[in-house]
Residue frames relative to the residue before (quaternion, step in Angstrom):
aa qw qx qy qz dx dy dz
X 1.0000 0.0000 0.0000 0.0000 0.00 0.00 0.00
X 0.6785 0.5032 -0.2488 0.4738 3.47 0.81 -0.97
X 0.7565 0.3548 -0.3751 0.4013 3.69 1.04 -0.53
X 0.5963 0.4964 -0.3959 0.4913 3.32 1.38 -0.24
X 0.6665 0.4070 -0.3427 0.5222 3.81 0.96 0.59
X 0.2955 0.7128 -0.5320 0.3487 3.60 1.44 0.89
X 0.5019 -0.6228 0.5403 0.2613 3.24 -1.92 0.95
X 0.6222 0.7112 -0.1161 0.3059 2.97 1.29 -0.71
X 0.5085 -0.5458 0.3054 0.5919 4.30 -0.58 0.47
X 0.9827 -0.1170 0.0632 0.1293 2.64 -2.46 0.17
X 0.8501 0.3014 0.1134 0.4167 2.60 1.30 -2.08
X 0.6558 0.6026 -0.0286 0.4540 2.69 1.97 -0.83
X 0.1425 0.8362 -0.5227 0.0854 3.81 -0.31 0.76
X 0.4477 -0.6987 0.5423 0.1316 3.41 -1.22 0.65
X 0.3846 -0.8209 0.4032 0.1249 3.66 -0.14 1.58
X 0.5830 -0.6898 0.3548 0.2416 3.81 -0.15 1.33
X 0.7427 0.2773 -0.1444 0.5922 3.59 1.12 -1.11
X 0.8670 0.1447 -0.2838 0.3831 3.76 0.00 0.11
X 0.4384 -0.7159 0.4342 0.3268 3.31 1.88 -0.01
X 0.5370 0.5935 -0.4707 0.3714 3.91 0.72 0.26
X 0.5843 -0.4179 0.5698 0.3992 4.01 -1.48 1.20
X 0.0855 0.6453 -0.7591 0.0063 3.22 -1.65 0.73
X 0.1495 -0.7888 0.5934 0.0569 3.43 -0.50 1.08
X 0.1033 -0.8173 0.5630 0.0665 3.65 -0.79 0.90
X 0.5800 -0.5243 0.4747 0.4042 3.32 -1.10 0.90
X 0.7129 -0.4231 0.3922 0.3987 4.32 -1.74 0.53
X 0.7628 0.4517 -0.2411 0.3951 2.93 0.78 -1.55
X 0.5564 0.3685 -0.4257 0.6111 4.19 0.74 0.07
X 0.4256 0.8003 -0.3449 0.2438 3.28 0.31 -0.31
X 0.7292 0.2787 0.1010 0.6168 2.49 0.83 -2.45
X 0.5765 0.6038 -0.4077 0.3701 3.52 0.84 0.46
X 0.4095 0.5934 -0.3072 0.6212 3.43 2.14 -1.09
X 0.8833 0.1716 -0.3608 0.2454 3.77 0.27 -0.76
X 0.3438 0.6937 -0.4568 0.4380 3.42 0.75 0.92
X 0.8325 0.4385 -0.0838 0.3282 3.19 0.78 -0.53
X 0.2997 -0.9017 0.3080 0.0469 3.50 0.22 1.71
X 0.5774 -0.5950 0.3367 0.4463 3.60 -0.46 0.94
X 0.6979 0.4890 -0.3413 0.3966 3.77 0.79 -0.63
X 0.4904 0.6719 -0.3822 0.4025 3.71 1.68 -0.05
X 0.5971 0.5600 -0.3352 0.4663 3.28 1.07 -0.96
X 0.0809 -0.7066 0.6983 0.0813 3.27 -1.53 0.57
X 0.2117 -0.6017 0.7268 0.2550 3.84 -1.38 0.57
X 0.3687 -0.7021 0.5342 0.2927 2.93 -1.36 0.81
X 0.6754 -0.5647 0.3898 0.2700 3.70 -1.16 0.55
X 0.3857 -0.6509 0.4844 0.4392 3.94 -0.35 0.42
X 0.3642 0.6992 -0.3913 0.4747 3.96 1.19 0.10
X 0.6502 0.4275 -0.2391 0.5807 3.96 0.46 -1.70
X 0.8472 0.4265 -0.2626 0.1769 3.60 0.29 -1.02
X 0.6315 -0.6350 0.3991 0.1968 3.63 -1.01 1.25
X 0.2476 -0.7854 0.5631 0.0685 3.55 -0.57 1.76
X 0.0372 0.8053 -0.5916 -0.0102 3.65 -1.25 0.37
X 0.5991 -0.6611 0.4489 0.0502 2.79 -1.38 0.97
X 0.1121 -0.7732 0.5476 0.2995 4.00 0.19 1.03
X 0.0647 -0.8520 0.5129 0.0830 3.58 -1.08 0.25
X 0.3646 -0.8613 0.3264 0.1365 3.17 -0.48 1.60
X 0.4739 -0.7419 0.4344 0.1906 3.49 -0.94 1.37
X 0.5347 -0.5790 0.5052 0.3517 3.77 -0.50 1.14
X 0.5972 -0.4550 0.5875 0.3021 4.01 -1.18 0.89
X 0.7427 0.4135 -0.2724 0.4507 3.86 -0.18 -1.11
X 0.8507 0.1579 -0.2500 0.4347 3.66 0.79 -0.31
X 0.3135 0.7762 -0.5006 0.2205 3.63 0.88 0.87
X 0.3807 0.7404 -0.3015 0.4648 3.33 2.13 -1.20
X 0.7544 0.4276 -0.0785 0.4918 3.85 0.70 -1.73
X 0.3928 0.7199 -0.4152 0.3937 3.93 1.25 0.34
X 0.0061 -0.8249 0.5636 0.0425 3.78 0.73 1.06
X 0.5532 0.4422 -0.3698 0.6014 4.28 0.65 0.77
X 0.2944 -0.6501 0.6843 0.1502 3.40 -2.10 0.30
X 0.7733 -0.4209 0.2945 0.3717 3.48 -1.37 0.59
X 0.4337 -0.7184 0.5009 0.2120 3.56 -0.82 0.91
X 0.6139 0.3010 -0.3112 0.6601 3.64 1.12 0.13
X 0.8989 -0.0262 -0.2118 0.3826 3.59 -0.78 -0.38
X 0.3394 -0.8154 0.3914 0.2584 3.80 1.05 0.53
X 0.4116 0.6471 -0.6090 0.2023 2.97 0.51 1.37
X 0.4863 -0.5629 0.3987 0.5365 3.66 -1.22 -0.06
X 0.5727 -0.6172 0.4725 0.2604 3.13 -1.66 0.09
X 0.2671 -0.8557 0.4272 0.1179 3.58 -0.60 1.31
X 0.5100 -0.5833 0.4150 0.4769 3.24 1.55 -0.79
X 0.1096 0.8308 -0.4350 0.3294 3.49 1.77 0.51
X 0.6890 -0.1415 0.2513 0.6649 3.26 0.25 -1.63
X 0.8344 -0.3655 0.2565 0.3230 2.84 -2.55 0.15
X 0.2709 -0.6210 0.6623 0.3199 3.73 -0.83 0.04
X 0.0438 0.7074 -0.7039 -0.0474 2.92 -1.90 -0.03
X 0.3420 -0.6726 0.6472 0.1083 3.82 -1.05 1.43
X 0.6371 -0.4706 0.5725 0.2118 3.38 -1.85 1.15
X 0.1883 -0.6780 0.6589 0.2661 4.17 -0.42 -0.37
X 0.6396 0.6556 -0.2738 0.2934 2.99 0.93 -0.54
X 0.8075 0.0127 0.1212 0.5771 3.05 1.12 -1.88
X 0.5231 -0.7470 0.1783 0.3695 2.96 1.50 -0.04
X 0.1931 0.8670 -0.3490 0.2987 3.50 1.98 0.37
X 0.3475 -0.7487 0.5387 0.1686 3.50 -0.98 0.85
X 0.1083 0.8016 -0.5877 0.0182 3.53 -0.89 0.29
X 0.5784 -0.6457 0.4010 0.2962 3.39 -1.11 0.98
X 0.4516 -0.6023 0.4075 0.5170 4.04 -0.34 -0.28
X 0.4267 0.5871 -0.2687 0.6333 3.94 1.35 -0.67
X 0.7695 0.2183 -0.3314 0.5004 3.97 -0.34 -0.72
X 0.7080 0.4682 -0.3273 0.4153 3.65 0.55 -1.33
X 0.5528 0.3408 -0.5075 0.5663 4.07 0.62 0.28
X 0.6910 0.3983 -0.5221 0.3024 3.55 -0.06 -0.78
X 0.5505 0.7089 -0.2650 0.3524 3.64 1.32 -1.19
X 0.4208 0.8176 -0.0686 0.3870 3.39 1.90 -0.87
X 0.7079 0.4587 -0.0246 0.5365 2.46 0.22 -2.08
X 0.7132 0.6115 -0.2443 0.2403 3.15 0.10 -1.85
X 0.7585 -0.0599 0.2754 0.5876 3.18 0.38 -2.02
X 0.2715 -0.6815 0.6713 0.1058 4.10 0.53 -0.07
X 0.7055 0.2012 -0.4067 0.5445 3.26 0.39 1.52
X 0.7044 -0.4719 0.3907 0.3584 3.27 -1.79 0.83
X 0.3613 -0.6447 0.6140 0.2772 3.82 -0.81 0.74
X 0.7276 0.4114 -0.4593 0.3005 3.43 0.39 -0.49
X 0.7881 0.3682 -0.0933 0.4845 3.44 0.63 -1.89
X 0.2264 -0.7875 0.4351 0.3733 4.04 1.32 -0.69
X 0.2197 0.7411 -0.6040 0.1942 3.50 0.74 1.17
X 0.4364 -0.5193 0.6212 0.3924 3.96 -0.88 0.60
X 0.3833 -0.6490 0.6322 0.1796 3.33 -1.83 1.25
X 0.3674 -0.5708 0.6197 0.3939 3.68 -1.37 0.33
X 0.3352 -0.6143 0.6541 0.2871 3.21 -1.28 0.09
């Protein structure tokens, strides 16, 4: 919807969330214009997939072979860890509240967190 409401040429559209040119090949193009604003569906907070953050035992944070899904850092043992159930994403205890706040869903996989 958003590219078929660009200020921009034919081919060319400016992406809503990071604001970078995306240039698409004719043939996508002509696929954006087929498609009628009433085609689109949002999906319902109902459709969407709940998870469960789950906190990694201290003794095995050392054995974490991945970095934080928000600020990609590795994990020193700083703070608590905690694993997606869902997808299986790491997240500091400090990023995974801010992550919270934010959006109350996994950044990685977008499952809705339980509280």
């Amino acid at each position: 919807m958003w590219a078929k409401k660009s200020e921009f040429k034919e081919n060319v559209f400016r992406c809503p969330f990071c604001f970078f040119l995306l240039v698409l090949s004719r043939s996508a193009a002509r696929l954006i214009e087929g498609i009628e604003d009433n085609d689109i569906k949002v999906l319902d907070q109902i459709d969407l997939k709940k998870t469960n953050m789950i906190e990694i035992h201290e003794t095995n944070i050392a054995q974490i072979d991945a970095s934080c899904s928000y600020c990609y850092n590795i994990f020193l043992g700083d703070y608590k860890v905690f694993k997606c159930g869902n997808c299986g994403s790491y997240y500091h205890e400090p990023c995974l509240k801010k992550m919270y706040n934010e959006m109350k869903a996994c950044r990685f996989c977008g499952a809705e967190i339980s509280s």
